[in-house]
C-alpha positions as CSV (number, residue, x, y, z in Angstrom):
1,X,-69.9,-134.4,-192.9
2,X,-70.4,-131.4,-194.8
3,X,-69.0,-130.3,-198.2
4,X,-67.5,-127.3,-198.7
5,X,-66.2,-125.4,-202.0
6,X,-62.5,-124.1,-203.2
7,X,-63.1,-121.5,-206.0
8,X,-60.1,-121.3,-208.1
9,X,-59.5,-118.7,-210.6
10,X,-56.7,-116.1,-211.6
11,X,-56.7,-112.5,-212.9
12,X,-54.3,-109.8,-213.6
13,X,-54.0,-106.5,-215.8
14,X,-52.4,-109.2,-218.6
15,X,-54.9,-111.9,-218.7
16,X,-57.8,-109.9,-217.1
17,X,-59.8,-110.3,-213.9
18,X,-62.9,-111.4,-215.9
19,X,-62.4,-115.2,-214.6
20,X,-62.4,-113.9,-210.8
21,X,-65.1,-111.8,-211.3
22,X,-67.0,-114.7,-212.6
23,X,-66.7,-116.4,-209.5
24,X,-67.2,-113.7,-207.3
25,X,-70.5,-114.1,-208.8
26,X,-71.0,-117.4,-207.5
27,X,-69.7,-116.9,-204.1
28,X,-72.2,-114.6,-203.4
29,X,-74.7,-116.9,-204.7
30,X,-73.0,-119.9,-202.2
31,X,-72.1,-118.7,-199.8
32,X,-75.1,-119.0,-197.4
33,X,-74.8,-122.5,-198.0
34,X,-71.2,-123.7,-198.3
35,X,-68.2,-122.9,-196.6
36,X,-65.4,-121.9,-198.8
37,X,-61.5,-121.1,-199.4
38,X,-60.5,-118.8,-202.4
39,X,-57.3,-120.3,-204.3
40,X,-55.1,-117.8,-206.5
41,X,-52.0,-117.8,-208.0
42,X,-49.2,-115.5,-206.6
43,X,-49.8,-113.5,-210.2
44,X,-53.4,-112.7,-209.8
45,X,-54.2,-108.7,-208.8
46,X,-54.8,-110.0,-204.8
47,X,-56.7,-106.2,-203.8
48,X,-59.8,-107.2,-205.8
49,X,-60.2,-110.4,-203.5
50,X,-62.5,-109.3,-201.3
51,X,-60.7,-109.2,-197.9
52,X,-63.7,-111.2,-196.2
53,X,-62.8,-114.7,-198.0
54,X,-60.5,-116.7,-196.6
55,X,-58.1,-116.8,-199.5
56,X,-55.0,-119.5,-200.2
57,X,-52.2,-118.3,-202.9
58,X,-50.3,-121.1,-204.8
59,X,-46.4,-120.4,-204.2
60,X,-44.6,-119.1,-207.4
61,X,-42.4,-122.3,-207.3
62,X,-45.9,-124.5,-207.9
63,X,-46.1,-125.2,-211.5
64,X,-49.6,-126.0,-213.2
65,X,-49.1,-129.6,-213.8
66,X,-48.2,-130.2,-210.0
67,X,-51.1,-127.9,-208.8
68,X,-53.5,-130.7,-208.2
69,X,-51.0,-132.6,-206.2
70,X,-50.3,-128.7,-203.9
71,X,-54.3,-128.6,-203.6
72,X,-55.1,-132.2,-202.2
73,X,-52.2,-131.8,-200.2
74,X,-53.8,-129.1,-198.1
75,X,-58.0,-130.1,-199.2
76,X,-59.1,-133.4,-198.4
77,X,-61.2,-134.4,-201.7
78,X,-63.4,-135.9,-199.3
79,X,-64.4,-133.0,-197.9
80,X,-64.2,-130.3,-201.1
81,X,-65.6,-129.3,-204.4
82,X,-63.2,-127.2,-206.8
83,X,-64.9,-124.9,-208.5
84,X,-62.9,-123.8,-211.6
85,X,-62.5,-121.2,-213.8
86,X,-59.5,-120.5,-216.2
87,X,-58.5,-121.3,-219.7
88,X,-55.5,-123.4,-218.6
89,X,-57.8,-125.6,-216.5
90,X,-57.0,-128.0,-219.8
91,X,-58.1,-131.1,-220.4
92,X,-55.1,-132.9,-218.2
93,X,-56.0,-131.0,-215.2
94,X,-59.5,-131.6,-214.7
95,X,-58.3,-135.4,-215.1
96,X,-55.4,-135.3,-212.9
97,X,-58.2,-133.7,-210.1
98,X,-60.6,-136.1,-211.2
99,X,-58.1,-139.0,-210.0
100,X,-57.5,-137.5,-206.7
101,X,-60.8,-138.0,-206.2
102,X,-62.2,-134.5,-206.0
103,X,-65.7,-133.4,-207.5
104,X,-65.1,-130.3,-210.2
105,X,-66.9,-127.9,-211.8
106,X,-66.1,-126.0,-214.4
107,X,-66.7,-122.7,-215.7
108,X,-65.8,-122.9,-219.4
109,X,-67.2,-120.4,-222.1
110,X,-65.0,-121.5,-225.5
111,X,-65.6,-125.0,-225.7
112,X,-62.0,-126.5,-227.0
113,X,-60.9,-129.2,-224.5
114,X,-62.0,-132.6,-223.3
115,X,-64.3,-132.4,-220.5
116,X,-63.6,-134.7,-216.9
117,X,-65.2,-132.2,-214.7
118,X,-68.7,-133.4,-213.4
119,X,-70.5,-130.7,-214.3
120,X,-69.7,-127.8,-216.8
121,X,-71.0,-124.4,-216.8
122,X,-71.4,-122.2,-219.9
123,X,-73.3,-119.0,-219.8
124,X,-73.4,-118.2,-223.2
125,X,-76.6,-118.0,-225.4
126,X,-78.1,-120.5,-227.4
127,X,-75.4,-123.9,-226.3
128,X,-75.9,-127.3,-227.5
129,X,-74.2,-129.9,-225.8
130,X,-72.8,-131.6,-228.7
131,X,-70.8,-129.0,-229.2
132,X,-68.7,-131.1,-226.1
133,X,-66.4,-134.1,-226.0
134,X,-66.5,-135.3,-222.7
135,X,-66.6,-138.2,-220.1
136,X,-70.0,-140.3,-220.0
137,X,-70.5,-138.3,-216.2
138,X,-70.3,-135.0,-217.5
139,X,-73.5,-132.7,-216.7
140,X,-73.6,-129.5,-218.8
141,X,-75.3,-126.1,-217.5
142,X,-75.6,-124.4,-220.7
143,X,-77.4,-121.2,-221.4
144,X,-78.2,-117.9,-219.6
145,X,-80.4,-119.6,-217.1
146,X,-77.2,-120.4,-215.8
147,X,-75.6,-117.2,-216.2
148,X,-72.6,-115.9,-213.2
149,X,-74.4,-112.8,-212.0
150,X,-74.9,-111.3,-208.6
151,X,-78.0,-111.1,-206.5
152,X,-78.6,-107.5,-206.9
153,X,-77.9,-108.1,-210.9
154,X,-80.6,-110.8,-210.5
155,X,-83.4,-108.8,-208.5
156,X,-83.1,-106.1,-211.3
157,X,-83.3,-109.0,-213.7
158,X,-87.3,-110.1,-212.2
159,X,-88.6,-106.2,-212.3
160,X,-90.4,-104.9,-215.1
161,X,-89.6,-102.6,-218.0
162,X,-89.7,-99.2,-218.4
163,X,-88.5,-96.8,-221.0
164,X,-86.7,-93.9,-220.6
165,X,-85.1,-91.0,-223.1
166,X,-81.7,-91.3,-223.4
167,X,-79.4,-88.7,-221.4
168,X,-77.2,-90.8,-219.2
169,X,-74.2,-93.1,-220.5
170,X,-72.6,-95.9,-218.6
171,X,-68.8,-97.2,-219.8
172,X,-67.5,-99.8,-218.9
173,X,-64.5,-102.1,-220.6
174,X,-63.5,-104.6,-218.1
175,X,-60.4,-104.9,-215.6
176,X,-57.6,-103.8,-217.8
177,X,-59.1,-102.5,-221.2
178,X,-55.7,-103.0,-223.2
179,X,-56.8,-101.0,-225.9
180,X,-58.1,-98.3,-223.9
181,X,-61.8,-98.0,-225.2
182,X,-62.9,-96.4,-221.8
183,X,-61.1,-93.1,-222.8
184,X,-62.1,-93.8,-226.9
185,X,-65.8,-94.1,-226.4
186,X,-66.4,-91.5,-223.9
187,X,-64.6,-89.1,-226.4
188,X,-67.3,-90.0,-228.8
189,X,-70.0,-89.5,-226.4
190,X,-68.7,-86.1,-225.2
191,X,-69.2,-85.0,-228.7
192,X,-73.2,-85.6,-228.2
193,X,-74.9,-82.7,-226.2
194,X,-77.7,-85.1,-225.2
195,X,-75.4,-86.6,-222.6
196,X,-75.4,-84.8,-219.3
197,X,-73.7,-87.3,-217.6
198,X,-71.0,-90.2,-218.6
199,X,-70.4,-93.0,-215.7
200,X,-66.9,-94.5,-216.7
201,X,-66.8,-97.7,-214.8
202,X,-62.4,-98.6,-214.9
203,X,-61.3,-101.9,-213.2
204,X,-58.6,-102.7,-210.7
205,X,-55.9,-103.3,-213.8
206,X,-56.8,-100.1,-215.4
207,X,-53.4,-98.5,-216.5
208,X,-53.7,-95.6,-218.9
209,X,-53.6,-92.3,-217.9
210,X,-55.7,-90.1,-220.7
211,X,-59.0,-90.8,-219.4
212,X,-58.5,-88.6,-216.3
213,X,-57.8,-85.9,-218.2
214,X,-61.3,-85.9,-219.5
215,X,-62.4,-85.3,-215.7
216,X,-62.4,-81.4,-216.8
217,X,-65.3,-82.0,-218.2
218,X,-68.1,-82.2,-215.4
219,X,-70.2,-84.5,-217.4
220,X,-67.3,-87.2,-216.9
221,X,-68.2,-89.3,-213.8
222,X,-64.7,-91.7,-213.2
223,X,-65.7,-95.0,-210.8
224,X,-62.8,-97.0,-209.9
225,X,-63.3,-100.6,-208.2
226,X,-66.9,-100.3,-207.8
227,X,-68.4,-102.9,-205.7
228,X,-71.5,-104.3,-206.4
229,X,-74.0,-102.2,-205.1
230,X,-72.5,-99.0,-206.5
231,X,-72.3,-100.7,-209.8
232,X,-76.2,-101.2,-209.9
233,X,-77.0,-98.2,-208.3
234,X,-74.8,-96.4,-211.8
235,X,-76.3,-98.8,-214.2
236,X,-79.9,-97.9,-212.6
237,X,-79.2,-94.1,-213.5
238,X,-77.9,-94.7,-216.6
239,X,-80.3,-95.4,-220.0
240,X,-77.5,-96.0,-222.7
241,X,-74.7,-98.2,-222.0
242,X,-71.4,-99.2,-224.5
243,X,-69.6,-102.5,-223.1
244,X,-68.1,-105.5,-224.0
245,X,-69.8,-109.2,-224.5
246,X,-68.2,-110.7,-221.4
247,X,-70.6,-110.8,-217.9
248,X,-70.8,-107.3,-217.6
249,X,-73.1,-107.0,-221.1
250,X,-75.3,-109.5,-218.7
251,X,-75.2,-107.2,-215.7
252,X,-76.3,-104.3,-218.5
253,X,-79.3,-106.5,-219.4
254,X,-80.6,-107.4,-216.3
255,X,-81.3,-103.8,-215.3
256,X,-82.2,-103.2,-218.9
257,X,-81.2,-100.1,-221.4
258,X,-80.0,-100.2,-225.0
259,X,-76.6,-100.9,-225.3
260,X,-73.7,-101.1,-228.0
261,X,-71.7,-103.8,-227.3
262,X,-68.9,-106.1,-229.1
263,X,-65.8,-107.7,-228.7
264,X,-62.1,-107.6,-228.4
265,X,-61.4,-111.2,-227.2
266,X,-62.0,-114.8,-228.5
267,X,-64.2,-115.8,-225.6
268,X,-66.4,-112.9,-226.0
269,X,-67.8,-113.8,-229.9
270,X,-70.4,-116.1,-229.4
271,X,-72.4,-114.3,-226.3
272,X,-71.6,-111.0,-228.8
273,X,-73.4,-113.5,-232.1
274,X,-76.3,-115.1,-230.3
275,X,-77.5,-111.8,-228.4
276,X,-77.2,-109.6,-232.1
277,X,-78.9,-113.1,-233.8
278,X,-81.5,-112.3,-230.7
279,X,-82.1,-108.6,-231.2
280,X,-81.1,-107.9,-227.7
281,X,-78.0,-105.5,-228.1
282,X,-77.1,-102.7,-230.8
283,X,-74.1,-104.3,-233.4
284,X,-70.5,-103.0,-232.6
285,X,-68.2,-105.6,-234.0
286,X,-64.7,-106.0,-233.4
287,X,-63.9,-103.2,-230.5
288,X,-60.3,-104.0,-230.6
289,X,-60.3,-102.3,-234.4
290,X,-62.4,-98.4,-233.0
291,X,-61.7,-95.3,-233.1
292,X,-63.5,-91.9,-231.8
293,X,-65.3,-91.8,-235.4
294,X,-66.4,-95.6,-234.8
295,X,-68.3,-95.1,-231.7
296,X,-69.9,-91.5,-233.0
297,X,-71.2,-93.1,-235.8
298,X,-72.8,-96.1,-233.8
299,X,-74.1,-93.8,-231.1
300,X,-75.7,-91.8,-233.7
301,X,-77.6,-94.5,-234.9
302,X,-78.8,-95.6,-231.4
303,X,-79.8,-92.4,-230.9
304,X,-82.0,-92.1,-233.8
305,X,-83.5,-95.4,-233.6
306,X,-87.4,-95.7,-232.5
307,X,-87.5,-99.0,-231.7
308,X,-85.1,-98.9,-229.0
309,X,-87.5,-100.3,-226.7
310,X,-88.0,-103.5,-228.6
311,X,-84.6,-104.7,-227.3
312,X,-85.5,-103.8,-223.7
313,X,-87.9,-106.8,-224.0
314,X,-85.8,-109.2,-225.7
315,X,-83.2,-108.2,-223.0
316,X,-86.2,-108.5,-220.1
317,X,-86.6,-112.6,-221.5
318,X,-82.5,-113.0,-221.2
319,X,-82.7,-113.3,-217.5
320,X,-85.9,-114.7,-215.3
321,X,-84.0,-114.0,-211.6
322,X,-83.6,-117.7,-210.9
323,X,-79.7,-118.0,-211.5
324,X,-79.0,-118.7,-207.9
325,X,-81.1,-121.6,-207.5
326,X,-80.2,-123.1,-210.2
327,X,-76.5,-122.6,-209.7
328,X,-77.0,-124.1,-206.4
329,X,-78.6,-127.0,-207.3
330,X,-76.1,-127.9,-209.5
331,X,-73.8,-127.8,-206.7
332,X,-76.4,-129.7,-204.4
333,X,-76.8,-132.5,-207.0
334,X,-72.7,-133.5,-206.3
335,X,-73.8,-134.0,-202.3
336,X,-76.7,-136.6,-202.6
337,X,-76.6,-139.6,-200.5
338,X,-79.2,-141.3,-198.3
339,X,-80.0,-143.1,-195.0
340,X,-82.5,-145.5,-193.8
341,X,-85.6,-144.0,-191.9
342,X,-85.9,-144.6,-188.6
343,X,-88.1,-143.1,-185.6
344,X,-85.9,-139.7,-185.4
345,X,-87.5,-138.7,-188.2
346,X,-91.2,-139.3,-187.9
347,X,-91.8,-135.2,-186.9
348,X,-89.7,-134.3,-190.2
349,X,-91.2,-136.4,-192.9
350,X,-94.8,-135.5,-190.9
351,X,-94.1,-132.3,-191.8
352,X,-93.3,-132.2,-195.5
353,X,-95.8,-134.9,-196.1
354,X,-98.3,-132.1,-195.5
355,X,-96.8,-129.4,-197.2
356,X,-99.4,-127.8,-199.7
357,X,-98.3,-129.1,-203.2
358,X,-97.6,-132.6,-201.9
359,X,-101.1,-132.9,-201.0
360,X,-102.0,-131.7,-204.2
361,X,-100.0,-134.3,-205.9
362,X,-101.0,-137.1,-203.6
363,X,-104.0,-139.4,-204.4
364,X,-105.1,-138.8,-201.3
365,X,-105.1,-134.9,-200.6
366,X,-106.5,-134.8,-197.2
367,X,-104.4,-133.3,-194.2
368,X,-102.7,-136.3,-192.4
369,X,-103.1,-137.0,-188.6
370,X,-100.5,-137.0,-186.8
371,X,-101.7,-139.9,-184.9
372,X,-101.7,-141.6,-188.0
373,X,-98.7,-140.7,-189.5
374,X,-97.2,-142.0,-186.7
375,X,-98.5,-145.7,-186.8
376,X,-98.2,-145.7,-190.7
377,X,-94.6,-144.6,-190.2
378,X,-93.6,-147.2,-187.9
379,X,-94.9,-149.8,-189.7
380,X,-93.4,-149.1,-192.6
381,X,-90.0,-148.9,-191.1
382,X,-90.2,-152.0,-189.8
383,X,-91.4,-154.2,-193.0
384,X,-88.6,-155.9,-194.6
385,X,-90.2,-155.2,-197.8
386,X,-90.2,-151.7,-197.5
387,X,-87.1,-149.6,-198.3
388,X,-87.4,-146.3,-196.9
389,X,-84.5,-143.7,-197.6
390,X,-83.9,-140.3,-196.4
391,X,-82.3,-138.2,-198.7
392,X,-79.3,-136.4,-197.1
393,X,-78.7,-133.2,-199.6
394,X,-75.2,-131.9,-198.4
395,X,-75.8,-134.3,-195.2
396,X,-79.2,-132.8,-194.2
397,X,-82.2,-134.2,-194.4
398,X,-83.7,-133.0,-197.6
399,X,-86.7,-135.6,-198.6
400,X,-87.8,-139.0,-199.0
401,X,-87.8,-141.8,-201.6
402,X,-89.5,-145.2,-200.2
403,X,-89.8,-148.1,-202.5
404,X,-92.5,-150.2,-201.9
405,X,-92.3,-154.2,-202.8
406,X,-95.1,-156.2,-203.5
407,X,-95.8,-159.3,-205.2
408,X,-92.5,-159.2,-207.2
409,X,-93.1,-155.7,-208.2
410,X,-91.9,-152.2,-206.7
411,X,-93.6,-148.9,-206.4
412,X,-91.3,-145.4,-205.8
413,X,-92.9,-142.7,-204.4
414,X,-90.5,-139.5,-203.8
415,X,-90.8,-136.3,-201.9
416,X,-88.1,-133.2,-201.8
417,X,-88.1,-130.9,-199.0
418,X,-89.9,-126.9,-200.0
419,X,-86.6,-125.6,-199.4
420,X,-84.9,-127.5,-202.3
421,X,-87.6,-126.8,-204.7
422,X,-86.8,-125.2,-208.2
423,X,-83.0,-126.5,-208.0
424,X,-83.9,-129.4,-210.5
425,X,-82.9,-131.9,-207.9
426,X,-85.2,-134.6,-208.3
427,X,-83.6,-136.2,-211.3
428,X,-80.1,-136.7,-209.9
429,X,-82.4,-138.0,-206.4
430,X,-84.3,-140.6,-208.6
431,X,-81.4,-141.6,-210.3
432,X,-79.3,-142.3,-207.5
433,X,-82.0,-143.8,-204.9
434,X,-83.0,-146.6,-207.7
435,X,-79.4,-147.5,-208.0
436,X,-79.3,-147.7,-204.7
437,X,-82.5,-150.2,-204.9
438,X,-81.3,-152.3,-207.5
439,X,-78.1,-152.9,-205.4
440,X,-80.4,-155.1,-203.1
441,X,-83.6,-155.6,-205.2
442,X,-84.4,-157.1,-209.3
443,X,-87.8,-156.3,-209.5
444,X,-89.2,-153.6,-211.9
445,X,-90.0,-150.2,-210.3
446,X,-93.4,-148.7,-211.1
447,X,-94.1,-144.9,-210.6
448,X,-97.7,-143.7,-210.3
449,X,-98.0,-139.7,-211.2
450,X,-101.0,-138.1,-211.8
451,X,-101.2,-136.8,-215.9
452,X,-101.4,-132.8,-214.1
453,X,-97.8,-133.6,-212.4
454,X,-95.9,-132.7,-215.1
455,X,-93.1,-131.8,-213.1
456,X,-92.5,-135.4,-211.6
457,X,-93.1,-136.5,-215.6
458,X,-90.2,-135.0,-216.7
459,X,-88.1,-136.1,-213.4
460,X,-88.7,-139.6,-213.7
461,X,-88.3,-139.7,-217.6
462,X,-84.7,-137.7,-216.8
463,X,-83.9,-140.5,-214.1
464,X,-84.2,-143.0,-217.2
465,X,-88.2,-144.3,-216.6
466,X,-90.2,-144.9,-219.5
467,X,-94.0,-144.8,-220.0
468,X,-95.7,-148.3,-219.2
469,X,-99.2,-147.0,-219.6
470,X,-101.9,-144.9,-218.4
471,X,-104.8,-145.7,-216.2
472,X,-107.3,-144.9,-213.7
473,X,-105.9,-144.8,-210.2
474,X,-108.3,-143.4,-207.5
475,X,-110.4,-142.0,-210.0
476,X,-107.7,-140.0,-211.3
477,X,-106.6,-140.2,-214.9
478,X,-102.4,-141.2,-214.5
479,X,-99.5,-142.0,-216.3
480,X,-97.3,-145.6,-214.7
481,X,-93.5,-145.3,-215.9
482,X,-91.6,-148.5,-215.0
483,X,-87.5,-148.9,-215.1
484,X,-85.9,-152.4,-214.9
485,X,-82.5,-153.4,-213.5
486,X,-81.0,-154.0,-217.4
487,X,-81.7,-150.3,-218.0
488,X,-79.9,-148.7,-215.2
């Protein structure tokens, strides 16, 4: 059976729409993969939605404590992963999910409550997990390799730099921008002849009226609702940008341009501290405390600063392009589970056995026969002292681990499917096949890696193996880690 997602997440012109945004994000980056229903609240501004999920809204009359008890009433835990992002996702919800049996992740960028959710995302800068209390379980994605941003936002993020003069300003202060700082700052910007044109970017819960009075002026370009590929196609036109620290500010910096950013929310100061600590952004402060004379005076600066370029590199080593995989893997690592060989899969494992870098990485790198293969395979299945798994990733065949028992002694040897590669997979694999061995089996494990695999190093020391010692194998100069039952 395969798992599919519920993303759950609220927005309106009171608390926002950054939280939906956020995992409108990670739909896209899902969404070829997973199945998935989008849960709301009654509250939430519906018309930003896109109308091609298949959406659920949570009846007015559904409180938050009894909301876990509405969702597994319609979701079988069995068959979902909630995908959360909301401040009031506290500490007593994750828990009361967590005891329905549901797997969670959670999208979390201040830090305050007690963690239950298996894995936690947090995109900001510069995170340490200590900074969490949470449950032995808990996996942390910290950083900006983890950041929520869309595929387009991420292609821009891989291509190279390039500087430009500065004539074209992009504006943008989220959904509802409560103290109107779309209509302050392009006031300020209008007062600078070097702009000949200003993109103001307004959300769905925009509600004041003055900025489209400044449409007079032909220099004023007003976007409403912009989806995704108009927004890159503005910021891509645009070579000075003023925006908030919230995901947007990482949109900015993946298609790269100096920018004056700061904050007006509590959840918005540490991406604002780290990327100022980091040279990446110009300093704006506390946006909730501007005026017209605020923003000319910091767009003056920018203006006259030479080494504008400087942070158009710092912003280039933000962002690497990866996001996705990443983000997916995590979500991959929840749907591990295995199944015995057997002669179905002889073509399969064939196959990746000869893929190109596990060739490289055997000890034997010659091209198998399939004639071979075929006889190796077969016996191998057959001997009792041989346990041979298939790892299911989602409930498709994904790899191999195959443990090996000899003289009182076992030896792993793993393999992950091409496709799966770069989703950081291997350790939650090697972690959850040798539990599954010691289950049956007492005897010490014992992996073989060549010293140039660094990769599988640093897998099998996350899965918990330590360094044994190093010798000769084939000729090859190698590192043996070994794990015992008592350390599991």
């Amino acid at each position: 059976m395969k798992k599919k997602l519920i993303f759950r997440a609220d927005g309106n012109s009171d608390t926002g729409l950054g939280h939906l945004y956020r995992l409108f994000a990670l739909v896209e980056m899902l969404k070829d993969d997973y199945s998935f229903t989008f849960i709301s609240s009654n509250s939430s501004t519906i018309s930003v939605i896109p109308k091609s999920y298949s959406i659920e809204l949570i009846p007015k009359k559904i409180s938050i404590n009894d909301e876990p008890i509405w969702i597994v009433n319609k979701f079988n835990p069995k068959e979902y992963i909630i995908i959360a992002d909301g401040y009031h996702f506290i500490s007593s919800y994750q828990k009361h999910l967590k005891s329905l049996g549901f797997s969670l992740i959670y999208i979390d960028d201040l830090y305050n409550e007690y963690m239950y959710a298996d894995i936690v995302i947090n995109h900001s800068p510069n995170l340490d997990k200590s900074i969490y209390k949470a449950k032995d379980y808990t996996k942390f994605a910290l950083g900006t390799k983890y950041a929520l941003l869309r595929p387009l936002f991420l292609k821009e993020a891989a291509k190279n730099l390039k500087e430009e003069k500065i004539d074209t300003a992009f504006v943008c202060f989220g959904g509802s921008d409560k103290y109107n700082l779309s209509f302050i700052a392009t006031q300020a910007l209008l007062e600078k002849d070097i702009f000949k044109t200003i993109y103001v970017v307004l959300g769905a819960a925009y509600e004041h009226k003055e900025i489209f009075n400044l449409l007079d002026n032909n220099k004023v370009k007003i976007v409403r609702n912009a989806s995704e590929t108009e927004m890159v196609k503005i910021m891509k036109q645009s070579n000075f940008a003023i925006s908030p620290a919230s995901t947007i500010l990482y949109e900015l910096c993946c298609v790269k341009m100096p920018i004056l950013s700061g904050y007006y929310v509590e959840n918005q100061k540490n991406i604002y501290k780290q990327l100022i600590k980091s040279n990446t952004i110009y300093k704006g402060g506390d946006f909730s405390k501007y005026s017209k004379l605020e923003f000319t005076v910091k767009i003056n600066e920018i203006i006259n600063d030479k080494n504008r370029f400087e942070m158009l590199k710092q912003q280039k080593k933000l962002f690497d392009g990866r996001n996705k995989n990443r983000i997916l893997g995590l979500v991959n690592s929840l749907n591990i589970s295995f199944i015995k060989a057997s002669e179905e899969h002889v073509k399969q494992i064939y196959d990746w056995s000869n893929d190109k870098l596990v060739r490289r990485h055997s000890y034997n790198r010659a091209k198998i026969e399939y004639d071979n293969h075929v006889s190796w395979f077969n016996k191998k299945i057959r001997n009792n002292q041989v346990l041979f798994l298939i790892i299911l990733i989602n409930n498709t065949p994904s790899g191999i681990v195959r443990f090996e028992i000899d003289n009182k002694e076992t030896t792993i040897g793993i393999l992950i499917s091409k496709k799966y590669r770069g989703q950081s997979l291997a350790v939650d694999v090697l972690k959850k096949a040798t539990n599954k061995y010691f289950l049956k089996y007492h005897y010490p494990i014992f992996a073989y890696i060549k010293k140039t695999n660094i990769a599988s190093v640093k897998s099998f020391e996350g899965a918990g193996y330590m360094l044994y010692k190093e010798e000769v194998v084939s000729s090859i100069n190698s590192f043996i880690y070994k794990i015992e039952k008592k350390n599991v």
